[in-house]
Biopython code that builds the backbone (N, CA, C, O; Angstrom):
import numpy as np
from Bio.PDB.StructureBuilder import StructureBuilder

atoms = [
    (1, "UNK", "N", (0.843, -1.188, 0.000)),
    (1, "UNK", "CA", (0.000, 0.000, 0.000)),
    (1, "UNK", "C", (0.882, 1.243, 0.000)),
    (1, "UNK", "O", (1.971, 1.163, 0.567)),
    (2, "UNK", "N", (0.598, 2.132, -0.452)),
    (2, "UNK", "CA", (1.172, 3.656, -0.860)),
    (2, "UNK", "C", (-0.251, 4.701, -0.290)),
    (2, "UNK", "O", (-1.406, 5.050, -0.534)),
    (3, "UNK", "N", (0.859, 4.826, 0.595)),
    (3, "UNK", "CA", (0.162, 6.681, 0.922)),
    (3, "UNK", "C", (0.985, 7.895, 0.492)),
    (3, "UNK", "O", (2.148, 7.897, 0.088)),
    (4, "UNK", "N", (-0.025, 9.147, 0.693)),
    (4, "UNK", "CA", (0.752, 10.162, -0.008)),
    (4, "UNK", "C", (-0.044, 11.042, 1.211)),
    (4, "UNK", "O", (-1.099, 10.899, 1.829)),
    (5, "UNK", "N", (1.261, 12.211, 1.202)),
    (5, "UNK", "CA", (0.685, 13.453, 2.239)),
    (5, "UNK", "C", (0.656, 14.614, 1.096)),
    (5, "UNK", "O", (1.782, 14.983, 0.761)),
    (6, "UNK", "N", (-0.244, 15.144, 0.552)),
    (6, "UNK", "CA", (-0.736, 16.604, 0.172)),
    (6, "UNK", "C", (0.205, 17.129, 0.400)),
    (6, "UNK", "O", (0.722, 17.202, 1.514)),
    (7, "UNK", "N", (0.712, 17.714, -0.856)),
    (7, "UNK", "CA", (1.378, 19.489, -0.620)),
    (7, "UNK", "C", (1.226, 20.303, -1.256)),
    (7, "UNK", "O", (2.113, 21.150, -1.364)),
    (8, "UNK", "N", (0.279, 20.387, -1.815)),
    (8, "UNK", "CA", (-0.602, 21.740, -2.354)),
    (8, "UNK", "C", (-2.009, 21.138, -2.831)),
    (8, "UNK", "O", (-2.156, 19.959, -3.154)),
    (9, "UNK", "N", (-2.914, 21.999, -2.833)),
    (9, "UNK", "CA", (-4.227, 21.895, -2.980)),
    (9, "UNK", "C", (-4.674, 21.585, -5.060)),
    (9, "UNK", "O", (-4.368, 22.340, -5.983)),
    (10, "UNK", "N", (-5.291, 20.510, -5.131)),
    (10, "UNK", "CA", (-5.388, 20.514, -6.717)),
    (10, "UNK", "C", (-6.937, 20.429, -6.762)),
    (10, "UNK", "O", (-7.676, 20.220, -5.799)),
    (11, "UNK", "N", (-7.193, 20.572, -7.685)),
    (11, "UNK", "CA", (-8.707, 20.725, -7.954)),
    (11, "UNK", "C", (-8.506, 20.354, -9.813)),
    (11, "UNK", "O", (-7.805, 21.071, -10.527)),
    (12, "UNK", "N", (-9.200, 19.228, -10.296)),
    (12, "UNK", "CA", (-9.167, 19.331, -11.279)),
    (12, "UNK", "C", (-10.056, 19.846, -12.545)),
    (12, "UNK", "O", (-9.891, 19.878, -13.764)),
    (13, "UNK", "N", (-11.123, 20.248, -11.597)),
    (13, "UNK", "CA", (-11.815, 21.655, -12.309)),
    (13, "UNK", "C", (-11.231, 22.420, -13.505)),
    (13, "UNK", "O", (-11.701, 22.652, -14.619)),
    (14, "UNK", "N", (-9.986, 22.759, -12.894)),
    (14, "UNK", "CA", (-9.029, 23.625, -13.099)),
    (14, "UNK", "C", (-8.044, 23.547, -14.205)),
    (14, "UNK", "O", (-7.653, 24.459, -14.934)),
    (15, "UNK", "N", (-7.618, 21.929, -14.198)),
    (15, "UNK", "CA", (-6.496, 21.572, -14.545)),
    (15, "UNK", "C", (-6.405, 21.121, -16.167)),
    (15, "UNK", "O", (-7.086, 20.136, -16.454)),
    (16, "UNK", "N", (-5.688, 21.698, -17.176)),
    (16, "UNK", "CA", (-5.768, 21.631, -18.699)),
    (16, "UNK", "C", (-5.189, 20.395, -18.803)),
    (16, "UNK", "O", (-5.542, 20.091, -19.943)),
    (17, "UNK", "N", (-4.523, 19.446, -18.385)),
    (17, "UNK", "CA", (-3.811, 18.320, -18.708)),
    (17, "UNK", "C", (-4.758, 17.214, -18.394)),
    (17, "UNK", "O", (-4.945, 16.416, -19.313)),
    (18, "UNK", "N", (-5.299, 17.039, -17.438)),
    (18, "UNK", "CA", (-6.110, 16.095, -16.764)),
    (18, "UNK", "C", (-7.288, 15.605, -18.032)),
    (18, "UNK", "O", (-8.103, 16.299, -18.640)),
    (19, "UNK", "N", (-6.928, 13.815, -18.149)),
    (19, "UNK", "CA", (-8.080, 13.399, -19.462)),
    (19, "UNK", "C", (-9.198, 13.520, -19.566)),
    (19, "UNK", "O", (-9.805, 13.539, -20.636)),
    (20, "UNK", "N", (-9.807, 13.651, -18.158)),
    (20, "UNK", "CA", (-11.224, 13.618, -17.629)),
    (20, "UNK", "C", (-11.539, 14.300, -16.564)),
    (20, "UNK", "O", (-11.351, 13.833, -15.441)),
    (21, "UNK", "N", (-12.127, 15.647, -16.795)),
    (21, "UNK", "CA", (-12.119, 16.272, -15.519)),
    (21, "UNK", "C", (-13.041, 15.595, -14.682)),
    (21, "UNK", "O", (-13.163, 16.098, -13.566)),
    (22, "UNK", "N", (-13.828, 14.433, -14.958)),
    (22, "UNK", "CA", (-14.780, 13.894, -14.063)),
    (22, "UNK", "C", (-14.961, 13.193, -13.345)),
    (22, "UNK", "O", (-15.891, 13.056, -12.549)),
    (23, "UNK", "N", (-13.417, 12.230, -13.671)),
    (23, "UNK", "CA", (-12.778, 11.286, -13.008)),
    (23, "UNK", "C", (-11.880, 11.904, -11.982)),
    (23, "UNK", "O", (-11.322, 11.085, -11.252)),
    (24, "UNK", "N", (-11.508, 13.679, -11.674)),
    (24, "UNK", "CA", (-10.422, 13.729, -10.801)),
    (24, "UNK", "C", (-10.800, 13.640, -9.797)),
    (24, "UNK", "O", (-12.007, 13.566, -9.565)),
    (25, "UNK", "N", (-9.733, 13.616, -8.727)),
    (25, "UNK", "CA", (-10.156, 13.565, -7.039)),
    (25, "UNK", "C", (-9.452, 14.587, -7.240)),
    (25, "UNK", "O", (-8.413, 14.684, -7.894)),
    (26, "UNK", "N", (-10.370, 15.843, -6.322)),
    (26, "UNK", "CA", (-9.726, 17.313, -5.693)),
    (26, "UNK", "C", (-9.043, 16.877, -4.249)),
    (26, "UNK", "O", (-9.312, 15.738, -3.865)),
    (27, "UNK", "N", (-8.403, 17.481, -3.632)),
    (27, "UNK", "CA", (-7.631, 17.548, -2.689)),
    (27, "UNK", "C", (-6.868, 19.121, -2.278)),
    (27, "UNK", "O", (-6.582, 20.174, -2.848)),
    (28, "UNK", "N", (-6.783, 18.627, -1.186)),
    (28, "UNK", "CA", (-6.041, 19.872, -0.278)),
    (28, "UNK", "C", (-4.732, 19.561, 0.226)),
    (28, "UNK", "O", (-4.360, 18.416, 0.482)),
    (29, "UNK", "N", (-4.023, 20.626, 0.368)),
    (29, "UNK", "CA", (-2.524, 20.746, 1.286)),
    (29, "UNK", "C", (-3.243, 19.851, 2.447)),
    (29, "UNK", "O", (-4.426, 19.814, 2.786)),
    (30, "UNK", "N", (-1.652, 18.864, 3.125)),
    (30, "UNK", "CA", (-2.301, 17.935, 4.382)),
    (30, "UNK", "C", (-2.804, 16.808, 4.496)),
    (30, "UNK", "O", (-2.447, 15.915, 5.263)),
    (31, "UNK", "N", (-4.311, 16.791, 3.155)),
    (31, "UNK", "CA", (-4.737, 15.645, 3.120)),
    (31, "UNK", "C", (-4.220, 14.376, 2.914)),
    (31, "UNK", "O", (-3.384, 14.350, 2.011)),
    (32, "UNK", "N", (-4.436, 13.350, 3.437)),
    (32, "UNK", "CA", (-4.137, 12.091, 3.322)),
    (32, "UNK", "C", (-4.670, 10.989, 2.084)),
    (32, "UNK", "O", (-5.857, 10.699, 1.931)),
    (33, "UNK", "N", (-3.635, 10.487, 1.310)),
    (33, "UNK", "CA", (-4.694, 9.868, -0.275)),
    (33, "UNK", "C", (-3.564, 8.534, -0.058)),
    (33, "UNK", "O", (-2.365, 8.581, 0.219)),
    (34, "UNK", "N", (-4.513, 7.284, -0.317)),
    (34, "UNK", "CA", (-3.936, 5.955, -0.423)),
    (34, "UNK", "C", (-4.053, 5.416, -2.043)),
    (34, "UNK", "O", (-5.021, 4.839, -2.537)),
    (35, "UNK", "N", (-2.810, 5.771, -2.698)),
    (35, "UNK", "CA", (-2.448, 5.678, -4.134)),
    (35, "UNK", "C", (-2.897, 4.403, -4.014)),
    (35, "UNK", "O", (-2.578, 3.646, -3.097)),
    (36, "UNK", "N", (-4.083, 3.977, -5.473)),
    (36, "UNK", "CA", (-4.669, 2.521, -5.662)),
    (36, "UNK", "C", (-4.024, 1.748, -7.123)),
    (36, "UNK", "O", (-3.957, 0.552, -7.410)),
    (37, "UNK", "N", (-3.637, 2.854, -7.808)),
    (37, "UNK", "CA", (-2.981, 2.227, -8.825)),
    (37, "UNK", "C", (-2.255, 3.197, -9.814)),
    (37, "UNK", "O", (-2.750, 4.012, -10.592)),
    (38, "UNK", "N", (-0.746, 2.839, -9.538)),
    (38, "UNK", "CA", (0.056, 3.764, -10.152)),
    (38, "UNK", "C", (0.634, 3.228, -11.890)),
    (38, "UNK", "O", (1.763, 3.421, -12.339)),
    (39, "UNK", "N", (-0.596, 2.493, -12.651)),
    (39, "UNK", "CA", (0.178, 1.930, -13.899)),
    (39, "UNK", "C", (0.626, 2.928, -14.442)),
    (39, "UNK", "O", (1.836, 2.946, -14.669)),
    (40, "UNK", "N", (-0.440, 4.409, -14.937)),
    (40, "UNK", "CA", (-0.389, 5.360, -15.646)),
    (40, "UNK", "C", (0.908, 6.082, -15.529)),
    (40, "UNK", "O", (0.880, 6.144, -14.299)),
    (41, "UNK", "N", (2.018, 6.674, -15.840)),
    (41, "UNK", "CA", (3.051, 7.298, -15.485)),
    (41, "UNK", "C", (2.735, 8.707, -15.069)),
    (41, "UNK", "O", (3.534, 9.336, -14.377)),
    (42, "UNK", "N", (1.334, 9.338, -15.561)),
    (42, "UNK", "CA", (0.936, 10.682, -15.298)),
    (42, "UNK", "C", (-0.198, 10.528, -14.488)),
    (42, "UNK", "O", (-0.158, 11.446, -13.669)),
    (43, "UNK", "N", (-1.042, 9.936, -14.330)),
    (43, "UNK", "CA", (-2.055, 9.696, -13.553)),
    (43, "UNK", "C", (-2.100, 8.630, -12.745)),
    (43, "UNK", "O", (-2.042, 7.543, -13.319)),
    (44, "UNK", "N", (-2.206, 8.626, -11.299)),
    (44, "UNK", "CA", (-2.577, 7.566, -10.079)),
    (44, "UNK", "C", (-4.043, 7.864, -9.763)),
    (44, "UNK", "O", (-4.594, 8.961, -9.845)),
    (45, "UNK", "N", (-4.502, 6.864, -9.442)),
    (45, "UNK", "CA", (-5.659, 6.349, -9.136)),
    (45, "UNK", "C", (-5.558, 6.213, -7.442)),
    (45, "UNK", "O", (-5.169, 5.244, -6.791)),
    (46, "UNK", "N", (-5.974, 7.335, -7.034)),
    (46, "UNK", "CA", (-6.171, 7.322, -5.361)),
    (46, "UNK", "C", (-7.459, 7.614, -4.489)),
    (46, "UNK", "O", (-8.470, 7.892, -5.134)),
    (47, "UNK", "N", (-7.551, 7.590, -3.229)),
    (47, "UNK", "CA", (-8.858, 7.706, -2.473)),
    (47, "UNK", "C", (-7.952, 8.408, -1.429)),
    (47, "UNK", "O", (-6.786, 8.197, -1.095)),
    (48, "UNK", "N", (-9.433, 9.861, -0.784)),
    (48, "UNK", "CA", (-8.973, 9.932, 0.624)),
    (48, "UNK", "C", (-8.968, 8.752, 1.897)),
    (48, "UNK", "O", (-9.945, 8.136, 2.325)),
    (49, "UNK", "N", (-7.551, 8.657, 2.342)),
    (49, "UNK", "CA", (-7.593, 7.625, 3.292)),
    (49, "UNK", "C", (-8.802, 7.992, 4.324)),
    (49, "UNK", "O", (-8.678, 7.131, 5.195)),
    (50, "UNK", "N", (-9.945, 8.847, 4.694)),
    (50, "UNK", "CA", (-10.959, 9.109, 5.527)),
    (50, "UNK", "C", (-12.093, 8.400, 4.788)),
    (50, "UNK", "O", (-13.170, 8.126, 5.319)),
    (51, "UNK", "N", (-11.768, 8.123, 3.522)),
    (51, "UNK", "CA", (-13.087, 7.399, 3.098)),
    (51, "UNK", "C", (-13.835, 8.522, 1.512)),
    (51, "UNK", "O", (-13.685, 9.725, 1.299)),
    (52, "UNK", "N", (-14.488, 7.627, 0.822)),
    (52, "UNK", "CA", (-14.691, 7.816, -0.791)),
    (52, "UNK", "C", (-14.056, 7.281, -1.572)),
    (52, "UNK", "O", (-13.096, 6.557, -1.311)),
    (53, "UNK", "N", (-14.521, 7.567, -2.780)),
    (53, "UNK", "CA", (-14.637, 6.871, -4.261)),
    (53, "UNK", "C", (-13.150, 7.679, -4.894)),
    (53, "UNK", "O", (-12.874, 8.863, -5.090)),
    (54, "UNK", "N", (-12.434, 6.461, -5.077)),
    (54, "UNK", "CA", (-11.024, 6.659, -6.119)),
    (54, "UNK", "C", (-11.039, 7.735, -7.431)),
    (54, "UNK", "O", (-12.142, 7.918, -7.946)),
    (55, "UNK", "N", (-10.355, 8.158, -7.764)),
    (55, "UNK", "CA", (-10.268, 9.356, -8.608)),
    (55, "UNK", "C", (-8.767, 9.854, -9.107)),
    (55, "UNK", "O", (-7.831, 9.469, -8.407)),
    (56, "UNK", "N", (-8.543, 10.456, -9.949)),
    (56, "UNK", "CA", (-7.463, 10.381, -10.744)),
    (56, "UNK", "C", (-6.575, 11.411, -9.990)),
    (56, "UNK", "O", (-7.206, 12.094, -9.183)),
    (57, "UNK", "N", (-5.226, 11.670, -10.084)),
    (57, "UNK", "CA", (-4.614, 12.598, -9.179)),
    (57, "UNK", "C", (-3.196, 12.615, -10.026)),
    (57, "UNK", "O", (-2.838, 11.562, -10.554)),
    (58, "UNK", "N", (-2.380, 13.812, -10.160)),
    (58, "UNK", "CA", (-1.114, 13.686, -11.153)),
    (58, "UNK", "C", (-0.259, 13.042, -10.295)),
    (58, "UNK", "O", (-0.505, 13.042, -9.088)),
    (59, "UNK", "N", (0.854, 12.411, -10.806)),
    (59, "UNK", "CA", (1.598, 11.209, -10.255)),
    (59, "UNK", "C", (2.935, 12.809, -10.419)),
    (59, "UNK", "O", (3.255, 13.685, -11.223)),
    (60, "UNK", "N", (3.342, 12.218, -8.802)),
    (60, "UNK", "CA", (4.665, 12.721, -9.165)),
    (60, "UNK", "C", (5.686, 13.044, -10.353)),
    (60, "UNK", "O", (6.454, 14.006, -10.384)),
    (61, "UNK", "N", (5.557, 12.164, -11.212)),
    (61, "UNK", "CA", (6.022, 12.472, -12.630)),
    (61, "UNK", "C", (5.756, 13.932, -12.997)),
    (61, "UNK", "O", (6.508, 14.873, -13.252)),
    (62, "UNK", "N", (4.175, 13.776, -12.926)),
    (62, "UNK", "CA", (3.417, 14.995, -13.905)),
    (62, "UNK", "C", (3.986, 16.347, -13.637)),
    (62, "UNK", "O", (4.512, 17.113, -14.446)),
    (63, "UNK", "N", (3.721, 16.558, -11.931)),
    (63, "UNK", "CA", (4.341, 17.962, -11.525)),
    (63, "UNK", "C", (5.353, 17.820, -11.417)),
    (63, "UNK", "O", (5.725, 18.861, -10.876)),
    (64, "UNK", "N", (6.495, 16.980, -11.607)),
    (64, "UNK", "CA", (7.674, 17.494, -11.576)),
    (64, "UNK", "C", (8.395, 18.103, -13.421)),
    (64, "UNK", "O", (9.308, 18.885, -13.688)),
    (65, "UNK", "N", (7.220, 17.087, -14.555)),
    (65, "UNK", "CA", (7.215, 17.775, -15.712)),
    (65, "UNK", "C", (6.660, 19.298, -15.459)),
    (65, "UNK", "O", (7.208, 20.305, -15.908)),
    (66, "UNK", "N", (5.534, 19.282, -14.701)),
    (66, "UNK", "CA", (4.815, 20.802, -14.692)),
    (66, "UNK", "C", (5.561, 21.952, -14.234)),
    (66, "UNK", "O", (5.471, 23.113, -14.633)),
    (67, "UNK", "N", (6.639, 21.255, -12.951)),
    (67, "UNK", "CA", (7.843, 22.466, -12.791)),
    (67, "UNK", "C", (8.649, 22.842, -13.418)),
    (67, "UNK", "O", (9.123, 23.970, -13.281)),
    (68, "UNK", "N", (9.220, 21.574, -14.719)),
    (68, "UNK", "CA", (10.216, 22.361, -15.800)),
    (68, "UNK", "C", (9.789, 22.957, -16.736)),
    (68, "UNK", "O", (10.552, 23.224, -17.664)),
    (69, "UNK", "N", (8.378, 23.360, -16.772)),
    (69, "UNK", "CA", (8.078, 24.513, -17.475)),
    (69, "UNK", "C", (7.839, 25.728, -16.896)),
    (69, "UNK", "O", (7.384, 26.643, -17.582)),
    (70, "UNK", "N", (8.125, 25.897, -15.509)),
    (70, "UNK", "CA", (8.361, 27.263, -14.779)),
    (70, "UNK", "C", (9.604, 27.933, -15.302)),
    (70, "UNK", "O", (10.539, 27.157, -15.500)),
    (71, "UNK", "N", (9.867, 29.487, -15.627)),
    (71, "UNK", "CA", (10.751, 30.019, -16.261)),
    (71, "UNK", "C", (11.302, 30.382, -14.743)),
    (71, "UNK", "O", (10.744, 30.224, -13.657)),
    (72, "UNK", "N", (12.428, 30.856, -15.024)),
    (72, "UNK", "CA", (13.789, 30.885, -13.528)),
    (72, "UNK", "C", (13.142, 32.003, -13.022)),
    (72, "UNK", "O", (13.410, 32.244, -11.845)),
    (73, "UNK", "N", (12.030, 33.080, -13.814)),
    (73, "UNK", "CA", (12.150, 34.651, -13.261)),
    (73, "UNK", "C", (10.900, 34.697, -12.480)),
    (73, "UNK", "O", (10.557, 35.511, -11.623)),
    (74, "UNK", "N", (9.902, 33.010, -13.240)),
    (74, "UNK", "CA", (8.477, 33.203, -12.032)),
    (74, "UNK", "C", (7.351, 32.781, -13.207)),
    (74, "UNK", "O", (6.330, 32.108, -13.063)),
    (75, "UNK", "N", (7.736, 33.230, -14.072)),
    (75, "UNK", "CA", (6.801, 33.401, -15.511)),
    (75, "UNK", "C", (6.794, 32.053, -16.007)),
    (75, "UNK", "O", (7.798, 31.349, -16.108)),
    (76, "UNK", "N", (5.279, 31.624, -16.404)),
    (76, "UNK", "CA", (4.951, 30.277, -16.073)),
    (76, "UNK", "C", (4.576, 30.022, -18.012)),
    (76, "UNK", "O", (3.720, 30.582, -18.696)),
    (77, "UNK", "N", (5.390, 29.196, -18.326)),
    (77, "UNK", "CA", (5.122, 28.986, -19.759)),
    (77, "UNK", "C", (3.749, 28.569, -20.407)),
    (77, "UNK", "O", (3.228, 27.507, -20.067)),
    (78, "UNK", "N", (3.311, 29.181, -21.099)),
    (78, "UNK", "CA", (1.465, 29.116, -21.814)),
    (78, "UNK", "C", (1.689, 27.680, -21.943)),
    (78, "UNK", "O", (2.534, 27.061, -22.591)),
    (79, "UNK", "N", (0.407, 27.147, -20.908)),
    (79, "UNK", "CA", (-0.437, 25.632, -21.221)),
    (79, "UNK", "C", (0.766, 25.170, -20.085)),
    (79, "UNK", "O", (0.806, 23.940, -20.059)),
    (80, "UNK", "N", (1.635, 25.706, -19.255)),
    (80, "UNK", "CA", (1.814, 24.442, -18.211)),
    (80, "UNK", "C", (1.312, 25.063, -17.239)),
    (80, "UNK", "O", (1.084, 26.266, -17.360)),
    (81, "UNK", "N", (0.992, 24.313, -15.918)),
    (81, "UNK", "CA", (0.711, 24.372, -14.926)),
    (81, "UNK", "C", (1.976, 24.511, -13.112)),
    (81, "UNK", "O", (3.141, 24.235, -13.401)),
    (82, "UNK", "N", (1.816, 24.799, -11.859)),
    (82, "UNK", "CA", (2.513, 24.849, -11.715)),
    (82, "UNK", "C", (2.306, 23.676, -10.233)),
    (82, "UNK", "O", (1.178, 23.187, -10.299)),
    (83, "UNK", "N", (2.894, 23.281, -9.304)),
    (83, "UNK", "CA", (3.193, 22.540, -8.552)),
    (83, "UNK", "C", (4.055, 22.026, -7.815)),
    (83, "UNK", "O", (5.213, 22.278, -8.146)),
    (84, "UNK", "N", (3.803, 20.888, -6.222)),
    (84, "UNK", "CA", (4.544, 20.895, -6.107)),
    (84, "UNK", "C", (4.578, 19.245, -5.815)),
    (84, "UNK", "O", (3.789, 19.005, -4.900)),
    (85, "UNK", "N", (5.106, 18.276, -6.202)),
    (85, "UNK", "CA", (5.185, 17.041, -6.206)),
    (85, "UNK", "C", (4.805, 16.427, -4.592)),
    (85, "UNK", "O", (5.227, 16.740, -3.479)),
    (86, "UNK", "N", (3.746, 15.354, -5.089)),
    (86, "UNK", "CA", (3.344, 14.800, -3.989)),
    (86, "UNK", "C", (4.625, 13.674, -3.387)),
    (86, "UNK", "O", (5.429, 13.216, -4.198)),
    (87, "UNK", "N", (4.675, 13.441, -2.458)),
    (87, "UNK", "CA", (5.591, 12.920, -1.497)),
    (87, "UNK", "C", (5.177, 11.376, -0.899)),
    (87, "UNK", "O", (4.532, 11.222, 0.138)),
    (88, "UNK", "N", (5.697, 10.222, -1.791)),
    (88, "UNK", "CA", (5.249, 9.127, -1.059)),
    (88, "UNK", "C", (5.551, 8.434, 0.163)),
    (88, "UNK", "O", (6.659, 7.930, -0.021)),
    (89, "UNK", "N", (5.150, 8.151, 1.292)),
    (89, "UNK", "CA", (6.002, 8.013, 2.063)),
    (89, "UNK", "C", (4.997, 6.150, 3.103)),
    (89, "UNK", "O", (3.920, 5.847, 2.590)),
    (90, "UNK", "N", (5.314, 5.532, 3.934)),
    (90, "UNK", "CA", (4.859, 4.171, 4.079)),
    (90, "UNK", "C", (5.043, 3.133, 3.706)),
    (90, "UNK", "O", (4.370, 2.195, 4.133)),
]
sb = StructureBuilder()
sb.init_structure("model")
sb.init_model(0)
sb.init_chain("A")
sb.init_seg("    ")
for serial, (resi, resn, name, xyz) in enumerate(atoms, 1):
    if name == "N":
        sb.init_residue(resn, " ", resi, " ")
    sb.init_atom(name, np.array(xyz, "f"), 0.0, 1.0, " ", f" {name:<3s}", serial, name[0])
structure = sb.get_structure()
């Protein structure tokens, strides 16, 4: 089993990369998510460990692609997003 601790808040409302905004699980800084299946290299399949229905979430991969499109001065390159890689730890 794989848990992950939140470190920034995602909402995939929001998010231009995400295949299905209907499938995402939103989350907050903090929260607790028990990764259910990491085949996808950009997308894991997780649940809040408090309970609910699994939902898509970017895999460490994704935001750490999403940070090398941050420019050094702050200025965030058109169509990436920004983040900060979730942390597996258990």
């Amino acid at each position: 089993q794989v848990f992950v601790k939140c470190h920034f808040d995602y909402d995939p409302a929001t998010d231009s990369l995400i295949p299905c905004k209907e499938a995402g699980l939103k989350f907050m800084a903090g929260d607790l998510l028990q990764i259910v299946n990491q085949d996808d290299p950009n997308w894991w399949q997780a649940c809040h460990v408090e309970g609910g229905s699994a939902g898509l979430v970017p895999s460490q991969l994704l935001e750490e692609k999403r940070k090398a499109f941050v420019k050094r001065d702050g200025e965030v390159t058109p169509g990436a997003g920004t983040g900060t890689a979730l942390r597996a730890g258990g």
